[in-house]
Backbone as numpy.savetxt, mean C-alpha at the origin, in Angstrom:
# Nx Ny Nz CAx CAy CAz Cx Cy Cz
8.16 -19.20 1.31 7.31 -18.02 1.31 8.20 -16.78 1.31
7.54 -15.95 0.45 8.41 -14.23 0.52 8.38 -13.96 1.59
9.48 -12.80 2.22 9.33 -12.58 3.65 9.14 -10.79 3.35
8.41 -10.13 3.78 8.43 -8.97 3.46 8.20 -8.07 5.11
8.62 -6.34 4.85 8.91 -6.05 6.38 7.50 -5.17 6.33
6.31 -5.54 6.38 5.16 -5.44 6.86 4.92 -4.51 7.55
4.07 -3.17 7.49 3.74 -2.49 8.60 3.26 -3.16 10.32
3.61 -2.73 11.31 3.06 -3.03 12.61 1.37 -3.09 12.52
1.08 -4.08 12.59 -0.67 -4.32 12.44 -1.08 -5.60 14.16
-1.81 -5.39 14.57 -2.57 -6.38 15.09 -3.12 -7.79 14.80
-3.23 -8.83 15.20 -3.86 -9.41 14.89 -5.49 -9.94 14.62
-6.15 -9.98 13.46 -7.55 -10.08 13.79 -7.61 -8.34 13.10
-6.70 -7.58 12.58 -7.52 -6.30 11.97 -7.75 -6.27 10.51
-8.65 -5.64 10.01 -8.75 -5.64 8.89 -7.98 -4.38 7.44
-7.72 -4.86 6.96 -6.44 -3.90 6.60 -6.57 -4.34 4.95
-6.83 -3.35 4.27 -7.07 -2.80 3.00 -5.86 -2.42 2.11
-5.18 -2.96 0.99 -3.79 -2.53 0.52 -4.21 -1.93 -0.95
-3.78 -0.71 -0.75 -4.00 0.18 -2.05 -2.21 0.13 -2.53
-1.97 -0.61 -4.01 -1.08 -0.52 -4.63 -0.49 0.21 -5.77
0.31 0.44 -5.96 0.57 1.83 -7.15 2.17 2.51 -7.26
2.39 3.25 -8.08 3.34 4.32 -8.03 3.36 5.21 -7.42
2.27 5.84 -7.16 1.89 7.20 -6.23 3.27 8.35 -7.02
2.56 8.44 -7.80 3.86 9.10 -9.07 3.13 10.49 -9.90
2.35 11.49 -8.69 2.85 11.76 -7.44 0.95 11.32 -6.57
1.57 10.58 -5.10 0.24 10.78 -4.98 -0.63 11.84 -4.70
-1.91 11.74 -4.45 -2.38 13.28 -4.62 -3.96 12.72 -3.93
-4.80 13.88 -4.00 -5.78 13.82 -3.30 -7.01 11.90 -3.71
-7.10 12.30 -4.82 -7.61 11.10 -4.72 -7.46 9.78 -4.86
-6.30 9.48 -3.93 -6.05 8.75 -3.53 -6.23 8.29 -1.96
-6.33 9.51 -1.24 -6.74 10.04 -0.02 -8.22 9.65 -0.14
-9.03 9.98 -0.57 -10.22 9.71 -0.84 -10.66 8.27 -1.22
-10.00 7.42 -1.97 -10.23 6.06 -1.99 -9.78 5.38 -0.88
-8.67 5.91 -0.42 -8.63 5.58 1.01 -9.49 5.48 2.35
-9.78 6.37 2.22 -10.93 7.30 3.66 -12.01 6.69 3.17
-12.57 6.19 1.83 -13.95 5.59 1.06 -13.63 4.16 1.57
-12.88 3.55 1.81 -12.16 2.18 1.71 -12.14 1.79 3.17
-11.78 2.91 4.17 -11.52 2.70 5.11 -13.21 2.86 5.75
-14.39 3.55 5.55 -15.30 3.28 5.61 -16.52 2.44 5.13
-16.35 1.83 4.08 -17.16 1.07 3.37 -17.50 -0.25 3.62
-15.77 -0.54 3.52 -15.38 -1.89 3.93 -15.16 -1.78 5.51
-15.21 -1.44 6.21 -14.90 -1.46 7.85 -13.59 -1.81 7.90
-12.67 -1.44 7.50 -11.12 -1.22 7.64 -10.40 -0.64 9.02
-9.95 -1.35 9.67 -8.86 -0.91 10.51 -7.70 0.23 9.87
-7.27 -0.43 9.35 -6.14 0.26 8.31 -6.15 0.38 6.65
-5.73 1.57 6.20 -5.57 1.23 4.36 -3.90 1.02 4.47
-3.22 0.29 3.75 -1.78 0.65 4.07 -1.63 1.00 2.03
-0.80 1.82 2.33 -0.60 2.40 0.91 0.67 1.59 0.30
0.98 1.20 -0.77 1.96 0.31 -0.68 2.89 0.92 -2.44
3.36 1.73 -2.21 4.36 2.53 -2.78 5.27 1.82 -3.51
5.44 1.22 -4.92 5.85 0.43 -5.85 7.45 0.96 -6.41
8.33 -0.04 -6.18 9.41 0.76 -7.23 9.52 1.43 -8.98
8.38 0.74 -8.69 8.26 0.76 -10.80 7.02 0.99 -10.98
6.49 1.31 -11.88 5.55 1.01 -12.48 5.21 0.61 -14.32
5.26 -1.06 -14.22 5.44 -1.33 -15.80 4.61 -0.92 -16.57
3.25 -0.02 -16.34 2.02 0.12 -17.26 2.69 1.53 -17.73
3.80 2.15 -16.87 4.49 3.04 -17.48 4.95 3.42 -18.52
5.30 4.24 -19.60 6.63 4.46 -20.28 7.64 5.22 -19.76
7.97 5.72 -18.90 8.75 6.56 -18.14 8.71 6.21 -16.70
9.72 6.12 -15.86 9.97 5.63 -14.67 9.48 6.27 -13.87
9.07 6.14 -12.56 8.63 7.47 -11.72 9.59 8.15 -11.30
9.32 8.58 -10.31 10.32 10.04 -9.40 11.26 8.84 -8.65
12.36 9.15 -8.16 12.51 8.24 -7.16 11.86 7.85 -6.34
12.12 6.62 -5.57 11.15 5.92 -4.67 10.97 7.06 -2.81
12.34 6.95 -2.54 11.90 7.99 -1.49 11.44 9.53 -1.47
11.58 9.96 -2.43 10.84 11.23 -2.73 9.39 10.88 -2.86
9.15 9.86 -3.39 7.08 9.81 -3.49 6.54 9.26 -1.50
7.29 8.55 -1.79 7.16 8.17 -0.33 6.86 9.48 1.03
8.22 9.91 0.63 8.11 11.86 1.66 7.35 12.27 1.30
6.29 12.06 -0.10 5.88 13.00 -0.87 4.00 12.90 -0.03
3.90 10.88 0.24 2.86 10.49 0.58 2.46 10.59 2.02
3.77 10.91 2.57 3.62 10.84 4.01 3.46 12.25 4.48
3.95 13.58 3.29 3.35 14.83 3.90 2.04 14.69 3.36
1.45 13.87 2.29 -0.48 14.17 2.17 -1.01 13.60 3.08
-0.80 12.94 3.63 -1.57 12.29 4.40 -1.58 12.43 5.92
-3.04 12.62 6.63 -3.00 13.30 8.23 -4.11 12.59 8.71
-4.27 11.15 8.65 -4.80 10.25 8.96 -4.35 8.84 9.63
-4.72 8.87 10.88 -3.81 7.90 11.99 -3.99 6.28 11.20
-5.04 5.84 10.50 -5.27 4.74 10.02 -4.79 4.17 8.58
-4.00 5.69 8.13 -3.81 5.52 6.43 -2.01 5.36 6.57
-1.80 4.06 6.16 -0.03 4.07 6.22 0.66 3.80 4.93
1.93 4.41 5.00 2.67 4.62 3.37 3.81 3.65 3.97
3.56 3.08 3.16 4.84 1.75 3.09 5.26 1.75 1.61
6.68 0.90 1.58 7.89 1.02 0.28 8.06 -0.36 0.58
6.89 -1.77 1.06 7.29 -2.87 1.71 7.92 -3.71 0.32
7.14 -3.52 -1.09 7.90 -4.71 -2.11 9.54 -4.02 -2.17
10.00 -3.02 -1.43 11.57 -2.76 -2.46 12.50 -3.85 -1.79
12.32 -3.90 -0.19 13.32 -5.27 0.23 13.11 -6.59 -0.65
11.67 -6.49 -1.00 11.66 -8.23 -1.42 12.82 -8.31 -2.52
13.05 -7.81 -3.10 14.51 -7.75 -4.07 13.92 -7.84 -5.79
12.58 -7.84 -5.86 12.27 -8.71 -7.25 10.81 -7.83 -7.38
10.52 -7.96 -8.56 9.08 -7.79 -8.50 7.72 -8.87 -7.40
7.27 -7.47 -7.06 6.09 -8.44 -6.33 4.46 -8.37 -6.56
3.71 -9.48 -6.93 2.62 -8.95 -7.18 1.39 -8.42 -6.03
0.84 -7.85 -5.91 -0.22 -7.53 -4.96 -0.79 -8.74 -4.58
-1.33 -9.27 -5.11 -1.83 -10.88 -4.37 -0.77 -11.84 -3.11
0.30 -11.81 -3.51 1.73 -12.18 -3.16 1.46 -11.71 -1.54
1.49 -10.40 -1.46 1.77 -9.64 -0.69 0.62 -9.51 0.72
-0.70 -9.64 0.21 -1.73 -10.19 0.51 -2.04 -11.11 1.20
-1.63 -12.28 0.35 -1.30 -13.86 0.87 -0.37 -13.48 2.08
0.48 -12.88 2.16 2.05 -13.06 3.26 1.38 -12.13 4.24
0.43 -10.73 4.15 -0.29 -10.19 5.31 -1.28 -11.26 6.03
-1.74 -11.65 5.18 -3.49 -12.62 5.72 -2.29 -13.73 6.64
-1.41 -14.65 6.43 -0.59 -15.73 7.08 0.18 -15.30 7.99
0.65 -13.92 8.08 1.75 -13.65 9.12 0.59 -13.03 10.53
0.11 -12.43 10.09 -0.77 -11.54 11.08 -2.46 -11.97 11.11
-2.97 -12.99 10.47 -4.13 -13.29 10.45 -5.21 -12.38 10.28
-5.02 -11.61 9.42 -5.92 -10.42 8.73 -6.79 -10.94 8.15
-8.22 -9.95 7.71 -9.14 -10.07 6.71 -8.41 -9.19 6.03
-7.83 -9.46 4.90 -6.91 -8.59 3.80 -8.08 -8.23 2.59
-8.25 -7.22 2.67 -9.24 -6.14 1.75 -8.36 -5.63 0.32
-8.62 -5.80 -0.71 -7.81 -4.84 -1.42 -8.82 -3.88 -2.14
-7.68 -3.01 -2.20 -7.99 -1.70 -2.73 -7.12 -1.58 -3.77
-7.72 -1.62 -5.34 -6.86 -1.63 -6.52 -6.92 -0.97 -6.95
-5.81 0.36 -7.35 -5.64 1.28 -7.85 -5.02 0.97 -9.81
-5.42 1.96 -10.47 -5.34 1.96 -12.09 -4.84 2.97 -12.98
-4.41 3.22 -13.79 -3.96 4.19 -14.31 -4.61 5.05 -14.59
């Protein structure tokens, strides 16, 4: 199994993963969040900040600049910006990642799929 460094979550919470470039993120994304985090009864959205994005033709910004970029939009104790696929070393798919939240921490894993 991939081992990935996972935000601090509880066990038994329900936790929603919105995936993407966030290249740059911006308000509505905040909003699918806060929609996500109410709809579905979400504990947490964790935002999950991609090195790449292949639907791309052009690379994004660097990775820690979107990251600083997501963590000044956001002023919500339940909405977290994580960079968790860059340790895995490889591409990772959202399902992947999913699977390894729901088994490590025993989550109801919600996704939230973001699109170009």
């Amino acid at each position: 199994m991939m081992r990935f460094n996972l935000p601090k979550s509880n066990a038994g919470r329900r936790v929603g993963l919105l995936g993407g470039s966030f290249d740059p993120a911006h308000e509505g994304h905040v909003r699918i969040s806060e929609q996500a985090l109410k709809r579905f009864d979400l504990d947490q959205v964790w935002w999950l900040v991609s090195p790449a994005n292949p639907l791309k033709p052009q690379g994004p910004a660097p990775l820690d600049k979107r990251v600083a970029h997501a963590k000044r939009l956001i002023d919500h104790p339940r909405i977290v910006i994580t960079d968790v696929e860059t340790p895995a070393g490889h591409k990772v798919h959202l399902r992947q990642l999913a699977c390894a939240a729901g088994d490590l921490f025993h989550h109801a894993v919600h996704l939230a799929y973001g699109g170009r």
